[in-house]
C-alpha positions in Angstrom: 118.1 144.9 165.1 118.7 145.8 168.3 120.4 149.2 169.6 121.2 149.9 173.6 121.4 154.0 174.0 123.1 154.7 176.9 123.8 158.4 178.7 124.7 159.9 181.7 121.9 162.0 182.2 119.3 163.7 180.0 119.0 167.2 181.1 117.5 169.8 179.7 118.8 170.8 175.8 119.2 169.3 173.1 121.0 166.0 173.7 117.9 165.1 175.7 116.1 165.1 172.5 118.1 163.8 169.7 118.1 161.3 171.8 114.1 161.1 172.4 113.5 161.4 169.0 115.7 158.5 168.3 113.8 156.5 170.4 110.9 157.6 169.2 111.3 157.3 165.6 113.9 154.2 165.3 111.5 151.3 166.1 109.4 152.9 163.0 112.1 151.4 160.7 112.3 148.3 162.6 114.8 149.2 164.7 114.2 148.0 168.6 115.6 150.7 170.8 116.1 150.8 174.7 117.7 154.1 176.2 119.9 153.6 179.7 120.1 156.5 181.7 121.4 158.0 184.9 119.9 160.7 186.5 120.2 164.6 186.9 122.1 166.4 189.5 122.1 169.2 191.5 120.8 172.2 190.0 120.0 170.5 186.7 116.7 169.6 185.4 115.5 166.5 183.3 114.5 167.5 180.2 110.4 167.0 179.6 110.9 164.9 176.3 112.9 161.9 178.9 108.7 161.7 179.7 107.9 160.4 175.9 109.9 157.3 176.0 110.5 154.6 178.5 113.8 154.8 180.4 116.0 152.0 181.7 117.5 154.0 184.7 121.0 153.4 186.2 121.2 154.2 189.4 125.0 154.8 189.9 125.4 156.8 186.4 125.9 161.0 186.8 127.7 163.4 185.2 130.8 164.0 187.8 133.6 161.3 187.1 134.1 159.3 190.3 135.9 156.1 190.5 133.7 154.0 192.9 130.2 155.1 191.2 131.9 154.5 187.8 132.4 151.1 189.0 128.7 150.1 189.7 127.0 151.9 186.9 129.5 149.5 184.4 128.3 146.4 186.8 124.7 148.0 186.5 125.1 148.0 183.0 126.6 144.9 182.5 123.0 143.3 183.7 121.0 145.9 181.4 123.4 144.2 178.3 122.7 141.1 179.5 118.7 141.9 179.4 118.8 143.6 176.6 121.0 142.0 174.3 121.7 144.4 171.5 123.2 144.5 168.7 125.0 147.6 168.7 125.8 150.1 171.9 125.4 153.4 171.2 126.7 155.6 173.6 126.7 159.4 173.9 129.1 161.7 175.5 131.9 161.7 177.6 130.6 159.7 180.7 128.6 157.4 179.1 130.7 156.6 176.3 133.7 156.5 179.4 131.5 153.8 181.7 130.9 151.6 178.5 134.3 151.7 177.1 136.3 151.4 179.7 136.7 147.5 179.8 136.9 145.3 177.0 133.4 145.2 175.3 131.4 142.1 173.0 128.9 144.2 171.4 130.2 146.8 169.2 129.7 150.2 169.8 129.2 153.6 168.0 129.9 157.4 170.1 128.1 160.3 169.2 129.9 163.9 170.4 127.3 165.6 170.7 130.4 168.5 170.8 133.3 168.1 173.0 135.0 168.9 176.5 138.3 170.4 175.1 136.9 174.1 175.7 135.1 173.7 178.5 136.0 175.9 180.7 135.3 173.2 183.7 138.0 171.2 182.2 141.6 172.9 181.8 145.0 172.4 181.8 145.5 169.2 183.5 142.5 168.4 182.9 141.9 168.7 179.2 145.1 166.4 178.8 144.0 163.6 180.7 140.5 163.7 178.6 142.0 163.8 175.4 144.7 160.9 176.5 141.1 158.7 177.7 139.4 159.5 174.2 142.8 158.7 172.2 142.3 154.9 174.4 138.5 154.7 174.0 138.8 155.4 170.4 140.7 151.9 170.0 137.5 150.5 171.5 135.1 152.3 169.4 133.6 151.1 165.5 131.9 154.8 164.3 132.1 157.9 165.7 129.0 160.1 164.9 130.1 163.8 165.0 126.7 166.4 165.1 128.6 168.9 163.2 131.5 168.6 160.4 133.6 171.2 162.9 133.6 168.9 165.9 134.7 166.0 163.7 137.8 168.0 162.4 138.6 169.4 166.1 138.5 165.8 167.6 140.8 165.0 164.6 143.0 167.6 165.6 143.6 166.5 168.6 144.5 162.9 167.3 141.5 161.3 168.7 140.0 158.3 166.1 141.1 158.5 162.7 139.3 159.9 159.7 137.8 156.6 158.2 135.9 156.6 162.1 134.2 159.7 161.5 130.7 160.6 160.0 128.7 164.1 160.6 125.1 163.6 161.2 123.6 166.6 162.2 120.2 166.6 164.3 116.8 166.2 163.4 115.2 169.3 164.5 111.4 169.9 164.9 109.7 173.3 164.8 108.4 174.3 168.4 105.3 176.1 168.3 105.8 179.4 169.6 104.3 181.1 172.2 102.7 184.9 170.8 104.1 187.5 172.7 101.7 188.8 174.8 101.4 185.7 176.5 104.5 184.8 176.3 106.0 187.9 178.4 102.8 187.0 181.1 104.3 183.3 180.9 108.0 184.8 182.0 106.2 187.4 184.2 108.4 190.5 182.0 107.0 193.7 181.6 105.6 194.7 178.5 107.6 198.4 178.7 108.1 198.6 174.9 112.2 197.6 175.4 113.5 195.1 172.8 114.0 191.7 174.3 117.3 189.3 173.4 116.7 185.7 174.6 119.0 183.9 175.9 118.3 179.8 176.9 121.3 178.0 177.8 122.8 175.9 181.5 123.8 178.7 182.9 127.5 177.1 184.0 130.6 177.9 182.8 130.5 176.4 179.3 127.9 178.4 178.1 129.1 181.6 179.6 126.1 183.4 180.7 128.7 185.8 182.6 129.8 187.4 178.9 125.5 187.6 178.1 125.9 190.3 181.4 129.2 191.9 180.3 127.0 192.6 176.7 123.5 193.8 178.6 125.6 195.6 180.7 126.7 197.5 177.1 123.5 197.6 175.7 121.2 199.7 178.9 118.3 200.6 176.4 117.6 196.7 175.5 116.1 193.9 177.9 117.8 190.5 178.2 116.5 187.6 179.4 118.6 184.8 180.7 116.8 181.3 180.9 118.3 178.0 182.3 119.7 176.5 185.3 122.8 175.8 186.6 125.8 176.3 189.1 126.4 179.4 188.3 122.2 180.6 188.6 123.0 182.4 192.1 126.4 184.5 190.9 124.3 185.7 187.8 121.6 186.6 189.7 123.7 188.6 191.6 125.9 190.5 188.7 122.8 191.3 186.7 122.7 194.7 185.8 118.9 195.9 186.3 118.1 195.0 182.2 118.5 191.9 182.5 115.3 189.1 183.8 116.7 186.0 185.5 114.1 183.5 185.1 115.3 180.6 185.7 114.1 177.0 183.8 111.6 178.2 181.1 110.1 177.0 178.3 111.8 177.7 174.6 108.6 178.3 173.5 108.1 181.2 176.1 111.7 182.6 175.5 111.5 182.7 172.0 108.4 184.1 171.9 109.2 187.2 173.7 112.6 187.8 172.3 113.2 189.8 169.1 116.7 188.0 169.1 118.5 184.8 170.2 122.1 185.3 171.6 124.4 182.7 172.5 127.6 183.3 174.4 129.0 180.1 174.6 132.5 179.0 175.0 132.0 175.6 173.1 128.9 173.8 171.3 128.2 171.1 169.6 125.2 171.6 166.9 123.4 174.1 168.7 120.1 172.2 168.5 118.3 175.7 170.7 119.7 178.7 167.8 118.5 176.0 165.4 114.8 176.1 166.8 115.0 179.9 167.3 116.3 180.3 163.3 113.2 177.7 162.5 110.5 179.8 164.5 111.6 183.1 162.7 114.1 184.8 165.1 117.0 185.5 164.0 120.4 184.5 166.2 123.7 186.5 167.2 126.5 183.8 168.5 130.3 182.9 169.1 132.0 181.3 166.5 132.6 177.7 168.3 131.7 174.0 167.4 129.9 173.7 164.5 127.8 176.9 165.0 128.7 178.3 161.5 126.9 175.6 160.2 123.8 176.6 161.5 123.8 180.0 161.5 124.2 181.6 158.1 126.4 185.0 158.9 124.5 188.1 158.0 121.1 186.1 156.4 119.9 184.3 159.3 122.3 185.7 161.9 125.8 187.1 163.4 128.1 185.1 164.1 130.8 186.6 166.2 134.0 186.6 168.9 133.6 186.1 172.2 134.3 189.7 172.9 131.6 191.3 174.7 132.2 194.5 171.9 131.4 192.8 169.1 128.6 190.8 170.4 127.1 194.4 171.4 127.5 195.8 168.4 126.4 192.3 165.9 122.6 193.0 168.7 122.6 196.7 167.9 123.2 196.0 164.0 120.3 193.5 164.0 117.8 195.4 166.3 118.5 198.6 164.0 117.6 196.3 161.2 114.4 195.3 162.1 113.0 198.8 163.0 113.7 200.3 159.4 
């Protein structure tokens, strides 16, 4: 068998590798795998695990929707099929599954949603109607959907977008990262060693993921350090709003981030499976997070972690619970 991966980009997180460890471990049970990819834009960064496997690269394929590129990535893609010949597509998110769709298609094809845009704060209003109209039409055009998390299946469902019998929740593969010890880890981030507790936080720092609501809690919480990792659009505002606990440091290593944090928070506004609080739970660290996607799979309340609102209150006070916690 034959199976055609296609994306819009493989930035850093952990879409970039499920779907590196697809390729990776697929063609051990026969399966021949290809992955097609665009490239990363702007601020973002390619995640380091795109270096383990060998990438077909389309040239016109990014994350922003936009007519004309659209065009040539399908006609770039139409040559890769051609190549390639598989026996199944399997595309994964919005774009990609968007490009592939979006004319009638010979080679069936499976979507992953690896979560969903319908709370993203980038796409409102307008926005989120026209989205959820184009997955209602793709859906027709689609044989499985593969849903990371039981919660994203059911909100997609909602929303009228498939129907049931399309659905199955695999959740991701995840592999233990070894973690950095602490000392070195705080010379790795270049943080002070000044005795404060440290609560990680590793996300794209863009809307989505709402790094803003991490300063609002910091901003609560004087006597702790918090250290915001990741890139994005929004990298220069939170910069500038950071009250003085809080460490921007950019792109870092999980490894690194985890390492010098007594706690993962996550602030986001939507997820899919959250593959980074899964790593975090797996090296010992225990995670406080908003309720969305399927994150309450993941994070078992009050034993592993807290999950909470998105009110900057409770957050605080889930942080100040778990921090007391550990010092008895």
């Amino acid at each position: 068998m034959r199976v055609l991966h296609v994306i819009a980009r493989l930035n850093v997180g952990g879409t970039a590798r499920y779907i590196t460890q697809l390729a990776n471990e697929l063609p051990k049970h026969g399966i021949e795998t290809f992955v097609a990819t665009g490239f990363v834009q702007g601020a973002e960064v390619e995640d380091e695990s795109a270096q383990s496997i060998d990438l077909i690269r389309i040239k016109s394929m990014g994350r922003s929707i936009r007519p004309i590129k659209d065009h040539f990535a399908r006609m770039q893609l139409d040559t890769i099929i051609a190549q390639v010949k598989p026996d199944i597509i399997h595309t994964h998110t919005f774009k990609a599954g968007y490009v592939i769709r979006m004319k009638k298609q010979p080679v069936p094809v499976i979507h992953t949603f690896h979560g969903h845009l319908l709370d993203d704060p980038e796409f409102t209003g307008f926005k989120s109607r026209v989205i959820v109209e184009v997955e209602r039409m793709l859906a027709k055009k689609t044989v499985k959907f593969v849903t990371v998390g039981r919660r994203v299946g059911e909100e997609l469902l909602e929303q009228r977008i498939g129907t049931k019998d399309q659905y199955v929740n695999i959740p991701p593969g995840v592999v233990a990262l070894n973690v950095t010890p602490k000392e070195q880890a705080l010379r790795n981030l270049n943080l002070p060693d000044d005795g404060k507790p440290i609560v990680g936080w590793i996300a794209r720092v863009t809307g989505v993921k709402n790094p803003m609501l991490a300063l609002e809690v910091a901003d609560a919480m004087p006597d702790t350090h918090f250290v915001l990792a990741g890139g994005g659009d929004l990298l220069e505002k939170v910069k500038t709003a950071a009250p003085s606990n809080v460490s921007v440091v950019g792109w870092a290593k999980a490894e690194d981030v985890f390492g010098a944090s007594e706690i993962i928070l996550s602030t986001s506004e939507n997820e899919g499976m959250p593959v980074a609080l899964i790593e975090a739970q797996l090296a010992g660290k225990p995670v406080v997070a908003t309720d969305v996607g399927s994150v309450a799979e993941v994070v078992l309340n009050h034993e592993t972690g807290m999950v909470t609102n998105k009110n900057a209150g409770s957050i605080a006070l889930a942080l100040e619970t778990l921090l007391l916690d550990q010092q008895k």
